[in-house]
Every structure is written in structure tokens, then in C-alpha cells.
C-alpha positions as CSV (number, residue, x, y, z in Angstrom):
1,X,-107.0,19.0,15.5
2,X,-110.4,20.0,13.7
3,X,-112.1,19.8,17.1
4,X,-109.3,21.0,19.0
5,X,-109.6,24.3,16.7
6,X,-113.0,24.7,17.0
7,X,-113.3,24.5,21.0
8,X,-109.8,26.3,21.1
9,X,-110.5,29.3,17.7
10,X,-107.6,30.4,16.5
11,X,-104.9,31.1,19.4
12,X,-103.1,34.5,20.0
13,X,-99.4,34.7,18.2
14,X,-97.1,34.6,21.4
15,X,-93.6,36.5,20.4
16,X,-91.2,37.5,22.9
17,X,-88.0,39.4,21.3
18,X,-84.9,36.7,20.9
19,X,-81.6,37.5,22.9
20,X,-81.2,38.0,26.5
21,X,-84.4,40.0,27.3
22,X,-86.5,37.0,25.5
23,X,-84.3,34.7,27.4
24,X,-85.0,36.5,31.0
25,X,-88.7,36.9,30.5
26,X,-89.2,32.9,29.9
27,X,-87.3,32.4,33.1
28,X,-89.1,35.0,35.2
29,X,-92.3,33.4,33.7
30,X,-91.5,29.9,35.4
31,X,-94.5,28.0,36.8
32,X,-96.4,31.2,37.4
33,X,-99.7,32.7,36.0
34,X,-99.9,34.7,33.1
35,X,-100.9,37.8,35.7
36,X,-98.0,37.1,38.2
37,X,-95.3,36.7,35.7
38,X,-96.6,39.8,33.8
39,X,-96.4,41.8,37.3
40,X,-93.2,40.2,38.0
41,X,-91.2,40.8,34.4
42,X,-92.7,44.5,34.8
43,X,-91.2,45.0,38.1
44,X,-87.6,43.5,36.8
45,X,-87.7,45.4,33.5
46,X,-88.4,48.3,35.4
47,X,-85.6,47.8,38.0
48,X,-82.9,46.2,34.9
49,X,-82.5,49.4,32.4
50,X,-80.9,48.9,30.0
51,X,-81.8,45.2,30.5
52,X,-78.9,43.8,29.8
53,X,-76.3,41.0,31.0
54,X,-74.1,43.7,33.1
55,X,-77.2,45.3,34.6
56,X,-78.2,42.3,35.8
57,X,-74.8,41.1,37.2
58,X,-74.6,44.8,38.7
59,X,-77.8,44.4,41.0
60,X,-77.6,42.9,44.6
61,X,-80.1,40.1,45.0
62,X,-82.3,41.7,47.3
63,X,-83.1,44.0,44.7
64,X,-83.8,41.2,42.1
65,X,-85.8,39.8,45.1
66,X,-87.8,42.9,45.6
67,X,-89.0,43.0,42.3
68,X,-90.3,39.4,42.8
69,X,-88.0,36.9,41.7
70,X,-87.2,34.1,43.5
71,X,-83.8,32.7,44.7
72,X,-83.0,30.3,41.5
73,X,-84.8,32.7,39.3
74,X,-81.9,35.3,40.3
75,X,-79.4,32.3,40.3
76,X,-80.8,31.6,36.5
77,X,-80.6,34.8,35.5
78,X,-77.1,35.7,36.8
79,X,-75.9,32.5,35.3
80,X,-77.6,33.6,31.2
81,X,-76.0,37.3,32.0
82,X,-72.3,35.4,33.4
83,X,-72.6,32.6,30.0
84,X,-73.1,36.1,27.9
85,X,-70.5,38.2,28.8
86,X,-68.1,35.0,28.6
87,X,-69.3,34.2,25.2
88,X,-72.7,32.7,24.8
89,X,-73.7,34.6,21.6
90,X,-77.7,34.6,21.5
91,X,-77.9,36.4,18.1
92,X,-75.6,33.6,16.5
93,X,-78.5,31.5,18.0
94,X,-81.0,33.1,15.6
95,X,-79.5,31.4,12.6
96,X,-78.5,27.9,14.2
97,X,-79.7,24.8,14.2
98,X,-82.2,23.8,16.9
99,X,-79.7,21.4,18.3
100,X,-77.2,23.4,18.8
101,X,-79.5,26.0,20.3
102,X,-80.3,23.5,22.7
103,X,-77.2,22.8,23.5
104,X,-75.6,26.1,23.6
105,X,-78.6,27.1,26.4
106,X,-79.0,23.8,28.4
107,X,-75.1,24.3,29.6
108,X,-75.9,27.1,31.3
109,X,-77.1,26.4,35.1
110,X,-80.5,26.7,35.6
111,X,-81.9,26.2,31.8
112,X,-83.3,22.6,31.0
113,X,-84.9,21.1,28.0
114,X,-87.8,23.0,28.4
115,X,-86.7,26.2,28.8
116,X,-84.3,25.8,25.6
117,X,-87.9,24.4,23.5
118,X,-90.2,27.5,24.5
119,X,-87.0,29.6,23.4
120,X,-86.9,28.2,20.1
121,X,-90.9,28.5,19.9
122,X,-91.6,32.0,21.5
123,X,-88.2,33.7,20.6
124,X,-87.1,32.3,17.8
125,X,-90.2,31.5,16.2
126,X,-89.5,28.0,14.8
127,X,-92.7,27.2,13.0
128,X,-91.8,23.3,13.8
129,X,-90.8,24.0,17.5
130,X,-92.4,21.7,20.2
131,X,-91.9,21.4,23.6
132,X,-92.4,17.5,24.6
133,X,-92.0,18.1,28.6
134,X,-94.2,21.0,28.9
135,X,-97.0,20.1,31.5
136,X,-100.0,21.7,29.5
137,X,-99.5,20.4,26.3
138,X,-99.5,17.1,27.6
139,X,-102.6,17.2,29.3
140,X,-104.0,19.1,26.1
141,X,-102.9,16.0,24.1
142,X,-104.4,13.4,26.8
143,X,-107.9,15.1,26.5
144,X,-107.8,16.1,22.7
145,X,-106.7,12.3,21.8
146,X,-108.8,10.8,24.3
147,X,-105.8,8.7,26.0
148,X,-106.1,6.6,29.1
149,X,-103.5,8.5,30.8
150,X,-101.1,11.4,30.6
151,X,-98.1,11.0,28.0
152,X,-94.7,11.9,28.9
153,X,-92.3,13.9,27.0
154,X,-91.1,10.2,24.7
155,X,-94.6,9.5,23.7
156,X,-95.2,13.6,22.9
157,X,-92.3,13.6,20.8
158,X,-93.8,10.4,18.6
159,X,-97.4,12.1,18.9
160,X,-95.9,15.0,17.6
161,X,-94.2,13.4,14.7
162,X,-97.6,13.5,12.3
163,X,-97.7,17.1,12.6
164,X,-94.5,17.9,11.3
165,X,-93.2,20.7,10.1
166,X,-95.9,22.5,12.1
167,X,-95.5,21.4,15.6
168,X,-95.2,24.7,16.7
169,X,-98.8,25.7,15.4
170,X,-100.2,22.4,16.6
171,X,-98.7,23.4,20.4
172,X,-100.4,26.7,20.3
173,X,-103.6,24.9,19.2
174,X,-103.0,22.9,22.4
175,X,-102.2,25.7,24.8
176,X,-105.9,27.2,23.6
177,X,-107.6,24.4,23.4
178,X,-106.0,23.1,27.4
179,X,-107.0,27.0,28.4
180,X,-110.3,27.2,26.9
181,X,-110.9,23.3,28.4
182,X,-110.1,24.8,31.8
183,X,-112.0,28.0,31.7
184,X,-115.0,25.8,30.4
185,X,-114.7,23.4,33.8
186,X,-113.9,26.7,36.2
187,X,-117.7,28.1,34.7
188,X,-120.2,27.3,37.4
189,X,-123.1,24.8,36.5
């Protein structure tokens, strides 16, 4: 992690508020660049006011479209604003366990295992957060340990392990070090 630091320097504290809002922005983030998703939350934040679960559910779909979002992005969304307003309770998350955050937002359609992880991280702020199935950090670990090939979420769950209670600190080591990595091969030679 010594070397990872000092190609990476010390990454950028990423906090998004918790509750619904955090909730929304991770899923309108999905698979896009930091600059479309930025464009993209913008134009929903603009269009949801007050953004909350019944603004949501009040907008047609082709306005959530216009705003950029795709088809199971809106689906997603709907579904976190339906599971609110029918009793998902997102500030008794704050306070819970990170299992039964997990479970409380992977029954709702649309969030997986890895939306529930960067919740707990970026939202919550677990200091011992980690997120085993999330793409960059395992390419991150391949080329910071040196490994033969690309671990999957099993083997970055037992890499993790040694860097308990801080896993959260060691991903956003990763995240800089896999960014700064990739901005290093993008310079021309």
C-alpha cells in the first residue's frame, strides 16, 4: 500500500448525503463517467424538487428519460422511492449493522451487492466498508499485488481481510492509485 500511496497521493474524501438522495445519485452514477453521471444527476436533481420518494413516483418516465436516465435506471429508482413509502426506513439504516443494511437494500429490485457496498462506503461512511465486486478495485488490486490475473469478488474479500478495520481507506487508495495508473498509460510517449 506504501507504493500504491505514493503513485496514487492521498485520494479525495468521496461523501454523498445518506437517505434517498445518496441512494438515487449512486444509481444514476451506474457504469458511467464521472462527467456523464455528474451531467446526468444535475439534470434529475434539477427535474426531482424536492427530491424525494413521491416526486419521483409523480414524474412520467419520459421525463426521467429526458433528463438522461435510462430505462432500469427509472425502473431502480421507482422501485427505492415504492420500498420507501411502503416502509424502507433509510435513516434507521444509518445506525444498523452492515448486514442488515445489505439486506434491507438488496430486496429492493434493481440494487445488488454492489450497489448496497458503495452505500455503506460513500453514504454511510463505514471506515471498514469494501466493495469486493466492484470492477476497478479489482484491477487496482491485480496491478498493485502484482497477480497473474484479475481476482474476483471471493478472493477480494480474503485480500481485503489484512486491511481490516480500514478497508474503506485501502479502496479509496485503490480507486486513486487504478485512476492515476490509467491517466499515466492515456499520456502519450
Amino acid at each position: 500500500m506504501r507504493h500504491v500511496h505514493g503513485v496514487a497521493g492521498a485520494p479525495p474524501l468521496r461523501r454523498r448525503p445518506a437517505g434517498f438522495e445518496g441512494l438515487a445519485r449512486i444509481i444514476v452514477g451506474q457504469q458511467l463517467s464521472v462527467a456523464s453521471a455528474s451531467a446526468i444527476w444535475e439534470r434529475t436533481a434539477a427535474l426531482c424538487r424536492p427530491f424525494e420518494p413521491g416526486t419521483i413516483l409523480g414524474l412520467a418516465d419520459e421525463r426521467l428519460a429526458q433528463a438522461g436516465l435510462s430505462r432500469p435506471k427509472i425502473r431502480t429508482l421507482r422501485a427505492i422511492a415504492g420500498a420507501c413509502r411502503n416502509g424502507l426506513d433509510l435513516g434507521h439504516l444509518q445506525h444498523a449493522a452492515e448486514a442488515e443494511v445489505h439486506a434491507a437494500l438488496t430486496q429492493v429490485t434493481g440494487i445488488g451487492p454492489w450497489t448496497a457496498d458503495i452505500y455503506i462506503m460513500f453514504c454511510l461512511g463505514r471506515a471498514d466498508a469494501w466493495a469486493p465486486g466492484d470492477l476497478a478495485l479489482q484491477i487496482a488490486a491485480q496491478q498493485a499485488l502484482g497477480l497473474a490475473e484479475r481476482p474476483g469478488p471471493q478472493e477480494m474479500a480474503e485480500i481485503a481481510e489484512r486491511w481490516r478495520p480500514w478497508r474503506g481507506v485501502a479502496a479509496r487508495l485503490l480507486w486513486a492509485y487504478y485512476a492515476a495508473v490509467k491517466a499515466r498509460k492515456a499520456v502519450p510517449v
